[in-house]
C-alpha positions in Angstrom: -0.1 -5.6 20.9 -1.5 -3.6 23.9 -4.4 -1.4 24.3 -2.1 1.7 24.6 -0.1 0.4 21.0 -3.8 -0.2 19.6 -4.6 3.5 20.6 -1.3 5.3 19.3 -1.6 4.1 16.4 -5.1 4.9 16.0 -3.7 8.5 16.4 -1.3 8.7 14.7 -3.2 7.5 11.5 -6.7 9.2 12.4 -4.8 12.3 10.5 -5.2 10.4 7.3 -8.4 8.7 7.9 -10.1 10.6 4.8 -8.0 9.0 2.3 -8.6 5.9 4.1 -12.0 6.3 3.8 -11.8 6.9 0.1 -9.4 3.4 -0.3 -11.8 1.5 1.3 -15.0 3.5 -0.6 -12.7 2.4 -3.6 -12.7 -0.9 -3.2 -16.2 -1.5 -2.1 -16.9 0.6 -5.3 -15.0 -1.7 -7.4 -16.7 -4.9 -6.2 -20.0 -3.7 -6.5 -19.7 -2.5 -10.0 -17.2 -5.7 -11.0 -20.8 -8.1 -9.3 -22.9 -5.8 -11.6 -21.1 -6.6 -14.3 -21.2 -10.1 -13.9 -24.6 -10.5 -13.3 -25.6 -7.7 -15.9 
């Protein structure tokens, strides 16, 4: 992969990069609370 692939498809998926944000907010959401529970 080349710089120029690298940086079209940044673009093309910077559009969607709030619900990428809340994926990845999910899932650190869902470890933190699953190591809570463990140690709670």
């Amino acid at each position: 992969m080349t710089r120029d692939d690298i940086i079209r498809e940044y673009r093309e998926h910077s559009a969607s990069w709030p619900a990428l944000v809340g994926v990845y907010a999910l899932i650190v959401g869902a470890m933190v609370f699953s190591g809570y529970m463990m140690v709670g």
